[in-house]
N, C-alpha and C positions, 0 to 999 in steps of 0.2 A: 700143636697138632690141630688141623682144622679138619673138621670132617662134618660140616653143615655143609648139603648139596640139595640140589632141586630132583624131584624122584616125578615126572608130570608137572600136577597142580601145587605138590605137598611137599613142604622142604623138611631135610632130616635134619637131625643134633643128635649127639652121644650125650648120654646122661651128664657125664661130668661136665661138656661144654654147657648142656642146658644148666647144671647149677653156677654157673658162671656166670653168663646170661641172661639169666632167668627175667630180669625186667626189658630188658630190650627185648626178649619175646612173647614178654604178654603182650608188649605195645605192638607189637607186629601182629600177632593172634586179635587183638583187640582190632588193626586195622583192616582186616579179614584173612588173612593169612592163615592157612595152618601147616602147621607144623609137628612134625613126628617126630618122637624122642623112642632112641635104639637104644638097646643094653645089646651086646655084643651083636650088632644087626639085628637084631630080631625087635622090633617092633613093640611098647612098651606100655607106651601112652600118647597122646596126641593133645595138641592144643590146640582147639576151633577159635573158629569169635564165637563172641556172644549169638544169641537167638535174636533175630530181628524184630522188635515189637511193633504190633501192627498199631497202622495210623490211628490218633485219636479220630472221633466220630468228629462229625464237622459239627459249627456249630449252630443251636436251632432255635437261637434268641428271634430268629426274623419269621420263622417258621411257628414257634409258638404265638408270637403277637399277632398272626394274618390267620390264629385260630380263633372263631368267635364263639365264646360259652353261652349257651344256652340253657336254662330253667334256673333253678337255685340254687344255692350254694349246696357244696356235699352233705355237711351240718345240718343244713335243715332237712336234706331229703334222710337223714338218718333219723331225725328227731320227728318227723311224719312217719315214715316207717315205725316206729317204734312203739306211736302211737297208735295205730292199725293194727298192731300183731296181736296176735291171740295166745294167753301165756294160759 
């Protein structure tokens, strides 16, 4: 008995097909599919894909070397300050 149908976007399965299944639908869920699992028609749980993760940040290796530092190093402007403060 087959009872996986398209309902719009969102294909269903009966729980016992989904435990049948159940890897050829993650890989379908994983390939962005989802899909709804019924218990007697009534709607139960659903399989999404994953959350899309957003793009790494670009990279700013050519962006940092076209920065030019200017005065001293952090260290010494810490160890001048320290010498200055009033304790």
């Amino acid at each position: 008995m087959r009872t996986l149908r398209e309902v719009g976007a969102v294909r269903t399965v009966s729980v016992r097909e989904a435990r049948q299944r159940l890897p050829a639908l993650l890989n379908q869920a994983h390939a962005g599919e989802e899909i709804a699992v019924l218990r007697r028609g009534v709607e139960v749980a659903r399989l999404v894909p994953p959350p899309r993760t957003p793009s790494r940040l670009p990279d700013l290796t050519e962006f940092r070397a076209s920065v030019r530092v200017r005065g001293q190093p952090l260290s010494a402007e810490v160890v001048a300050g320290r010498k200055g403060a009033r304790y």
